[in-house]
C-alpha positions as CSV (number, residue, x, y, z in Angstrom):
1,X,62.6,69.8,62.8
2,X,62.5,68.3,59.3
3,X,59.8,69.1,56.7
4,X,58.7,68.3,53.1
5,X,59.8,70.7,50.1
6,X,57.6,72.9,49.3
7,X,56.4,73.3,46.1
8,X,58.5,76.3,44.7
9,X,61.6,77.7,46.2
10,X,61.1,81.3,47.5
11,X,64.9,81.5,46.5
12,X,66.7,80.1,43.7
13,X,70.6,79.6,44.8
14,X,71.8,78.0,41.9
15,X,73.8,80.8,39.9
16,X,74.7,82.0,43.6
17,X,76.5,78.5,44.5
18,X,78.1,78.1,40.8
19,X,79.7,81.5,41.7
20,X,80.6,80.3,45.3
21,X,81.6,77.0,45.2
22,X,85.0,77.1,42.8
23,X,86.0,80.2,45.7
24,X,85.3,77.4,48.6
25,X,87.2,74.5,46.8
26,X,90.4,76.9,46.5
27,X,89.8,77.8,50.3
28,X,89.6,74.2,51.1
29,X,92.9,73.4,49.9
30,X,94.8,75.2,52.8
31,X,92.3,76.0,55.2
32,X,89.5,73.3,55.5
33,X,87.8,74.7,58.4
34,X,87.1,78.3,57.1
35,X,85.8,76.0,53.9
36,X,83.1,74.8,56.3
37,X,82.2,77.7,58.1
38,X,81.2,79.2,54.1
39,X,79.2,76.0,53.4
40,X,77.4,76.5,56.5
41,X,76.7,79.6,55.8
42,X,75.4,78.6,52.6
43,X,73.2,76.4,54.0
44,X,71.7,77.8,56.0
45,X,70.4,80.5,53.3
46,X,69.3,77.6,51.2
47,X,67.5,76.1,53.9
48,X,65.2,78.7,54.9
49,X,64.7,79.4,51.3
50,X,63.6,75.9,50.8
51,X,65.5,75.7,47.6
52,X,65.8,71.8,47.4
53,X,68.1,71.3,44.6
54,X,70.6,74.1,46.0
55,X,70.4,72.1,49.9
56,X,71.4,69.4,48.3
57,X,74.2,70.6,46.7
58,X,75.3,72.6,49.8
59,X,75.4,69.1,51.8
60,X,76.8,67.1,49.0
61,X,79.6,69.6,49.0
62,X,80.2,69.4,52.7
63,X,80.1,65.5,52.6
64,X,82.5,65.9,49.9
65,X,84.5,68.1,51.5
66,X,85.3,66.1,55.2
67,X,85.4,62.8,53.6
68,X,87.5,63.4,51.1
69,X,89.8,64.8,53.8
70,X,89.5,61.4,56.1
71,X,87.6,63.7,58.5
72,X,85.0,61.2,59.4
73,X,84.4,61.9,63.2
74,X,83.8,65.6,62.0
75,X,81.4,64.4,59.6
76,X,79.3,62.8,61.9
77,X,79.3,65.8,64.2
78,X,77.7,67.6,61.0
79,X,75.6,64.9,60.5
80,X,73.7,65.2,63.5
81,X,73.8,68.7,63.4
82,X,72.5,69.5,60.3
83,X,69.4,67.2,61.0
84,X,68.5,69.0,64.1
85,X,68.5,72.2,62.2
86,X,64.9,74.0,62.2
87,X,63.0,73.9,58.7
88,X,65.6,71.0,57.3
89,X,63.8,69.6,54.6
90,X,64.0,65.8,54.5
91,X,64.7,65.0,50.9
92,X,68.2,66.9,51.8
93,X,68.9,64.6,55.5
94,X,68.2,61.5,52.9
95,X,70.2,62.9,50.2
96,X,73.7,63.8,52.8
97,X,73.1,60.3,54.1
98,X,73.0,58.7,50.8
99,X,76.1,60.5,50.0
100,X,77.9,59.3,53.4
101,X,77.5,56.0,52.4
102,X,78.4,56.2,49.1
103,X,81.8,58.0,50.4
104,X,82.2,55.4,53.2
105,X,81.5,52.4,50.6
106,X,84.7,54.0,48.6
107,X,86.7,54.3,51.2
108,X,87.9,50.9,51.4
109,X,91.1,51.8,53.9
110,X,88.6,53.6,56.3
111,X,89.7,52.3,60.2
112,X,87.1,49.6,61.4
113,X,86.2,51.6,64.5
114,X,85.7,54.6,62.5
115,X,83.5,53.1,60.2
116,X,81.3,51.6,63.2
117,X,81.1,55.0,64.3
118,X,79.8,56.5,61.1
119,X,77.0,53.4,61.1
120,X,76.1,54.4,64.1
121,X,75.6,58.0,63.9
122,X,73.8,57.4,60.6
123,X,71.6,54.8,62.7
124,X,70.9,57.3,65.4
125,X,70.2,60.8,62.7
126,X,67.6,58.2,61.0
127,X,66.2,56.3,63.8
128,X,62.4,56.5,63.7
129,X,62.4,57.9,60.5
130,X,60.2,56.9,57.9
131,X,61.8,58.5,54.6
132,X,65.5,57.4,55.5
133,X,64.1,53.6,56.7
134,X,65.4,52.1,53.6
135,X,69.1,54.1,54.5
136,X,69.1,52.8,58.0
137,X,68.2,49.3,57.2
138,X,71.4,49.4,54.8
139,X,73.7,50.6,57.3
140,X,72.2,48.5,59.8
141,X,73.3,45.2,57.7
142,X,76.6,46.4,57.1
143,X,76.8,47.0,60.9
144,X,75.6,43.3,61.4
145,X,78.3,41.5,58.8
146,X,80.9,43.4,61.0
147,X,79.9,41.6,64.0
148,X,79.0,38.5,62.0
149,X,83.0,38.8,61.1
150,X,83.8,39.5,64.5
151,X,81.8,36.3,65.4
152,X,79.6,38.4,67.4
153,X,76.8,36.0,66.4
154,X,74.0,36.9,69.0
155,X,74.6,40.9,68.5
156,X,74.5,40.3,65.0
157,X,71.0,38.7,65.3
158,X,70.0,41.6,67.7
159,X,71.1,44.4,65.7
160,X,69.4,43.0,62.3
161,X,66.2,41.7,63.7
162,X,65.0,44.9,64.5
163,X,64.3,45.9,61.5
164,X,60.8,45.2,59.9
165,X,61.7,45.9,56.5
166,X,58.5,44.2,54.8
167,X,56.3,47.6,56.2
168,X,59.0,49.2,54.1
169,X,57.3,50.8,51.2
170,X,60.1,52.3,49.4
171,X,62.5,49.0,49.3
172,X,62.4,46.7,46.5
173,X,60.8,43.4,47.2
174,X,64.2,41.4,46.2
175,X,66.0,43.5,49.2
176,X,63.3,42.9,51.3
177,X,63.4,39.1,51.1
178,X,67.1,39.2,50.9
179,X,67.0,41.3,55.0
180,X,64.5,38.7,55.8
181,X,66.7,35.8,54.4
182,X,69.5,37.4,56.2
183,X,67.4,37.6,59.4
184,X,66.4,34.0,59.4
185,X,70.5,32.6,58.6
186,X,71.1,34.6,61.9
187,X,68.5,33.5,63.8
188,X,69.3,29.7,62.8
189,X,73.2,30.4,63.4
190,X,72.0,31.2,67.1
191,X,69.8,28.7,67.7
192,X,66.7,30.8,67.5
193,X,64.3,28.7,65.8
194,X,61.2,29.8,66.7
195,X,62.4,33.3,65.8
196,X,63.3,31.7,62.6
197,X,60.1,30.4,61.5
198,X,58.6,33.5,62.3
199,X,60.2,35.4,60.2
200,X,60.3,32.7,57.5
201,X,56.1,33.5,57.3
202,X,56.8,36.9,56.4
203,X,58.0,35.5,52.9
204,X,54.8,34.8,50.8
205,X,55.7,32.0,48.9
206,X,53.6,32.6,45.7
207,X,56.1,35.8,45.7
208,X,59.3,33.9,44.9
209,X,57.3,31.8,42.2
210,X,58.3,34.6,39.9
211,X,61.3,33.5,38.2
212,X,63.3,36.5,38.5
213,X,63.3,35.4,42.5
214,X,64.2,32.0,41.7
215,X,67.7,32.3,43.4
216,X,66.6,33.6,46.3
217,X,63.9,30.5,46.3
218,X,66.1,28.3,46.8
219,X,68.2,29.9,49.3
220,X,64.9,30.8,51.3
221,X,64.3,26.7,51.4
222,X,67.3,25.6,51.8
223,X,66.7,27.7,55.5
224,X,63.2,26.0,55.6
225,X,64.8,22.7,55.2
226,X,67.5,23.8,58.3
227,X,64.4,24.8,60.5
228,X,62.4,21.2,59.7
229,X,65.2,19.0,60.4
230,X,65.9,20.8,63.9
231,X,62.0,20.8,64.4
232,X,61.9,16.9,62.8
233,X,59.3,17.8,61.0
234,X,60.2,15.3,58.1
235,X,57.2,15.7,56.2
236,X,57.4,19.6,56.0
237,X,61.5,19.1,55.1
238,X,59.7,16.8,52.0
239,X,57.7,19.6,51.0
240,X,60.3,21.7,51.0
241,X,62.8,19.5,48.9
242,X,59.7,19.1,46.2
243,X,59.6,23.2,46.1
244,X,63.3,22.9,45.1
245,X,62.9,19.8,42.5
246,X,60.1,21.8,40.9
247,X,62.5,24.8,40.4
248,X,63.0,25.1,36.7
249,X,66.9,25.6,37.5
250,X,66.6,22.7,39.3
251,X,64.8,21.1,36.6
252,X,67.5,22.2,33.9
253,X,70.7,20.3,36.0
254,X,70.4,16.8,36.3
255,X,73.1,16.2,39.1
256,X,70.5,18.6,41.3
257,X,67.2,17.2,40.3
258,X,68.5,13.7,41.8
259,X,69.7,15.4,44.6
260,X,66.2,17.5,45.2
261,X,64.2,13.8,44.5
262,X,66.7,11.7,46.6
263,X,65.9,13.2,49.5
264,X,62.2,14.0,48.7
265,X,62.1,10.3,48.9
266,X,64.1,10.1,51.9
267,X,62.0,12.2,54.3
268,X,58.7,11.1,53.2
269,X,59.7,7.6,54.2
270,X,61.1,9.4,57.2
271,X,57.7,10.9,57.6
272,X,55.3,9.4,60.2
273,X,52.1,7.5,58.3
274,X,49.2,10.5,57.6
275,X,46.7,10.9,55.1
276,X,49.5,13.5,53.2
277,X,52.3,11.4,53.4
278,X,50.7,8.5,52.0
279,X,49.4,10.8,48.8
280,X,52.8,12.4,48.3
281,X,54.6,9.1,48.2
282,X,52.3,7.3,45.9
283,X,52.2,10.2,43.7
284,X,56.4,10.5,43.7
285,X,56.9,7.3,43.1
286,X,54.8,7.6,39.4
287,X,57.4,10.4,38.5
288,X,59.3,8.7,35.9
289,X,62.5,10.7,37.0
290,X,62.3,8.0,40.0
291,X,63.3,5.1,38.0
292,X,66.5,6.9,36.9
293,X,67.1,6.7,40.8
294,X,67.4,2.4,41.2
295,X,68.5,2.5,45.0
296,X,65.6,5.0,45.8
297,X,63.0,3.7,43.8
298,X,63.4,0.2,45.2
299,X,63.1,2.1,48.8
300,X,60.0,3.9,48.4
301,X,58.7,0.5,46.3
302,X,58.8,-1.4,49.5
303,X,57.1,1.1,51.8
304,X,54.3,1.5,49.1
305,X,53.8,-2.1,48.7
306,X,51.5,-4.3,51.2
307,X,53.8,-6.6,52.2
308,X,56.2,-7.1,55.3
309,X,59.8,-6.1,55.2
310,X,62.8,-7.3,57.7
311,X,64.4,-4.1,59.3
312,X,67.9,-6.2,59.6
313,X,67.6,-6.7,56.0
314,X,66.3,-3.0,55.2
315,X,69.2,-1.9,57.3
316,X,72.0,-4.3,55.6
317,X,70.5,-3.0,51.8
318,X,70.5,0.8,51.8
319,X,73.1,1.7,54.8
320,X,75.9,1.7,52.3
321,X,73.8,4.5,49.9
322,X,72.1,6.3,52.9
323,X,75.7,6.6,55.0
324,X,77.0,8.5,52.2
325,X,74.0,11.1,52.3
326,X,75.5,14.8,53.0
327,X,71.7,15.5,54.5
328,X,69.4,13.2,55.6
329,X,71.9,10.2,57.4
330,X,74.6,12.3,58.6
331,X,76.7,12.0,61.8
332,X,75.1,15.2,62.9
333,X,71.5,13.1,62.4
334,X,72.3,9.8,64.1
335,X,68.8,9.6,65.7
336,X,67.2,9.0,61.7
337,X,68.3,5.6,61.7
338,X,65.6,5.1,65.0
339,X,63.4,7.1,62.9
340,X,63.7,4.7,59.7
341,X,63.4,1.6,62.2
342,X,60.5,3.1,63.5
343,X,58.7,3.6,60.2
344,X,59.5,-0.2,58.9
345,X,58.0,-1.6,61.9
346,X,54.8,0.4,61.7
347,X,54.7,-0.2,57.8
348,X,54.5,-4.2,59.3
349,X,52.1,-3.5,61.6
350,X,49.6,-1.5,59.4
351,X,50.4,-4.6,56.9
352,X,49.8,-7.4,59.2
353,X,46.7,-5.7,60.7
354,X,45.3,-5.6,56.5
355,X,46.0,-9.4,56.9
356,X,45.2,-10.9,60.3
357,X,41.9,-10.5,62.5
358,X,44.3,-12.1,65.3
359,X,47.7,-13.1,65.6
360,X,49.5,-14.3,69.0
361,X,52.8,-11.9,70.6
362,X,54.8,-14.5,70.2
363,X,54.0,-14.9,66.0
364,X,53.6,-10.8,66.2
365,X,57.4,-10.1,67.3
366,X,58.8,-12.4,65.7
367,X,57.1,-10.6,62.3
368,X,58.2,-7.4,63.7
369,X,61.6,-8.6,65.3
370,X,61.2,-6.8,68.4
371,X,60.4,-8.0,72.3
372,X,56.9,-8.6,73.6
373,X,57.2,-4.9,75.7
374,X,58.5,-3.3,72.2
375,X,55.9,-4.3,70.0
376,X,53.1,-3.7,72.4
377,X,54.3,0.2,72.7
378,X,54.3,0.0,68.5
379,X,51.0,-0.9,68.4
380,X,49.8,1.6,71.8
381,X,51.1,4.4,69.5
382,X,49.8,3.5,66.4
383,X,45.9,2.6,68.0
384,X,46.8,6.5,69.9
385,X,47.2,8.1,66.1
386,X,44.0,6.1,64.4
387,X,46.1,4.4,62.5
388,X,44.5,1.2,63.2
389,X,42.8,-0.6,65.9
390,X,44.1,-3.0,68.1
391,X,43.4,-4.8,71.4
392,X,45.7,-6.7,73.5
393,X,44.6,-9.8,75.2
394,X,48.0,-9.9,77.6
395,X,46.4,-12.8,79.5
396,X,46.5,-15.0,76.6
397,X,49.0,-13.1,74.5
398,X,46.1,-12.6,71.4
399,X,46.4,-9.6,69.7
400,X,43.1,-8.8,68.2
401,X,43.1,-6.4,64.8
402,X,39.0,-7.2,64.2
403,X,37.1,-3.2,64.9
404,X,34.0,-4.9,66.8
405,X,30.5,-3.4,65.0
406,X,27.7,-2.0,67.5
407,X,24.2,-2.7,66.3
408,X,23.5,-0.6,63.8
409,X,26.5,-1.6,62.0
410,X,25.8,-5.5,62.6
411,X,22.1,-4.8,61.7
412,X,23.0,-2.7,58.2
413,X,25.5,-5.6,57.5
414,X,22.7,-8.2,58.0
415,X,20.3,-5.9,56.0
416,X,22.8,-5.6,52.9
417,X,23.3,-9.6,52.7
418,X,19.6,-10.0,52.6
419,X,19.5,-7.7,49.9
420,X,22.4,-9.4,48.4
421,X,20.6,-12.7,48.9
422,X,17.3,-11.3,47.0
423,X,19.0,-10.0,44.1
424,X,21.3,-13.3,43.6
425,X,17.5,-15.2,44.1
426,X,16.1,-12.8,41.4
427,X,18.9,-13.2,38.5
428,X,19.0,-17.2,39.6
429,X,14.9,-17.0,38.8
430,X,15.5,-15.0,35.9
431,X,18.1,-17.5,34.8
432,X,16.1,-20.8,35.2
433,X,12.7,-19.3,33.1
434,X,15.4,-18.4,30.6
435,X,16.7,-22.0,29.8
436,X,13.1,-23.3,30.1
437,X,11.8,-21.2,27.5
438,X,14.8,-21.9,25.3
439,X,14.4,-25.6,25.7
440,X,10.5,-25.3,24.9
441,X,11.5,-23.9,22.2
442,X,14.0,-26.9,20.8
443,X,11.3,-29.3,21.5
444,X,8.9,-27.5,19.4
């Protein structure tokens, strides 16, 4: 069972092992084993005099000793071992697997299956562990870009999404979002996406507003912007895209602050209508970085502006420019040209509703360009959001935009006219003693 240092060594080994060691190494260069058998001996002395420093050295040694040697299947044996011993203290189990690693890292000819072994024998020694967590979450991600190279996607994910490294007190909060970053590409590369945004919450985001996170910002919503377009949740993608155009990096290189903008633009016209939608479009299309954009600008222009638009003519005008976006228009995204249709024709319906009380079908589709059956599920789905109210009079093909008012609403209209009426009565009055008094005064 492990334990914590004590305060003071009962024993202090160090002139003992400065003696000892130089006696081991030349016994270790013919006979290896009888090497061992010394250090063990050592170490156990050390160990149950709790002389930390000394321990340390004593396991270093016999790290030292079998991987030097390419004896890596006997260093795991000593491994577990050695943390099973009684009264181990646990600054010396973190210290020999610290130095494992560090051997293994340098060993860059080390077999494959070897090396998976190691991983997992340090993965079982610090299993449930709290002072070797940050070790075995290492290890672990090694482990994991084996498989990922292996294409062992799934046990990749598995093996790496155990770990809940942001309870880990001793990690660096860069390495922590870096796991979780990790965990979240794996999740996405299998298809887990509700795993994904799960994980993407454990990422405060007024964390990687400090500049010295600013790379792994943008790789963090670059992710984000993977999850909303599988989710279609173009107004969050938006968001995302304006995170990276306010980057300062981002900022600083021209060719990525269009890119970042262009498809800001691009999803918020994507974006069903909504209260936040409307406000983040009218306030991106005053950034005067827009009018460097001539194609884009002239896009969100017509979707902020009250007026109707033809989707044949919409479609003829920007499929050139949006065909040739890597993101938004893609061949893997064939269902956002439905989506843009979608958004024109309820742009003209919100428009036509601003300018007509009522309208007849057959006038209405041929606004719209769509069939009778078409337009009247437009405006079902639009009435269904609040958007804006409509009733169909299918007998005599009347569609009625005019909200009818109840009584109270009739009955404060009537009252505001009245008062209306009184005060245009009053000023008239006021108006006519005026010119009387002025022309009594000429006569005079």
């Amino acid at each position: 069972m492990s334990r914590d240092a004590p305060m003071k060594a009962e024993k202090d080994y160090t002139e003992i092992l400065a003696q000892e060691f130089p006696k081991i190494d030349a016994l270790a260069v013919n006979d290896c084993s009888g090497a061992l058998e010394q250090l063990s001996v050592l170490e156990k002395k050390v160990r149950q005099a709790a002389d930390l420093v000394s321990s340390k050295e004593v396991l270093g040694k016999i790290v030292e000793l079998l991987a030097s040697r390419g004896k890596w299947d006997e260093l795991d044996e000593q491994l577990v071992l050695l943390s099973k011993k009684h009264g181990q203290l646990k600054l010396s189990i973190q210290f020999m697997v610290q130095e494992i690693m560090r051997h293994m890292a340098a060993a860059t000819q080390m077999d494959l299956s070897v090396r998976i072994k190691a991983i997992e024998t340090i993965r079982t020694v610090t299993e449930n562990k709290i002072f070797v967590e940050v070790e075995r979450a290492r290890v672990t991600k090694e482990l994991c870009q084996i498989k990922r190279d292996q294409n062992k996607l799934k046990e990749a994910c598995e093996i790496l999404c155990e770990l809940q490294v942001e309870t880990y007190g001793s990690m660096e909060m860069s390495e922590k979002i870096q796991f979780i970053l990790e965990q979240m590409e794996l999740s996405i590369l299998t298809n887990e996406f509700s795993q994904a945004t799960v994980l993407s919450r454990k990422i405060l985001k007024k964390t990687l507003n400090n500049p010295k996170y600013e790379e792994l910002k943008l790789e963090y919503y670059q992710l984000l912007i993977k999850i909303g377009l599988h989710k279609k949740e173009y107004l969050e993608v938006a968001q995302y895209y304006l995170e990276v155009y306010n980057t300062k990096s981002i900022k600083d290189d021209e060719a990525k602050w269009k890119d970042a903008l262009t498809h800001v633009i691009y999803f918020l016209v994507l974006s069903p209508y909504g209260n936040l939608q409307n406000d983040l479009i009218h306030k991106i299309q005053l950034d005067n970085n827009v009018k460097k954009l001539e194609v884009q600008e002239s896009l969100i222009k017509i979707f902020t502006t009250q007026e109707l638009m033809r989707w044949p003519i919409v479609k003829t005008t920007y499929e050139p420019v949006l065909n040739a976006d890597a993101v938004a228009f893609t061949a893997d995204h064939p269902d956002h040209w439905e989506e843009l249709q979608e958004r024109v024709i309820e742009h003209n319906l919100r428009v036509v509703s601003e300018y007509y009380s009522r309208i007849t079908l057959a006038r209405l589709n041929e606004l719209l360009d769509l069939t009778e059956s078409q337009t009247e599920t437009y405006i079902s789905n639009l009435v269904n959001q609040g958007i804006i109210y409509a009733k169909v009079n299918r007998p005599a093909k009347i569609v009625n935009f005019e909200k009818p008012k109840d009584s109270s609403e009739l009955l404060n209209d009537w009252s505001r006219n009245i008062d209306d009426l009184l005060d245009n009565i009053e000023t008239i009055g006021h108006l006519i003693t005026k010119e009387e008094i002025m022309h009594g005064l000429k006569a005079k």
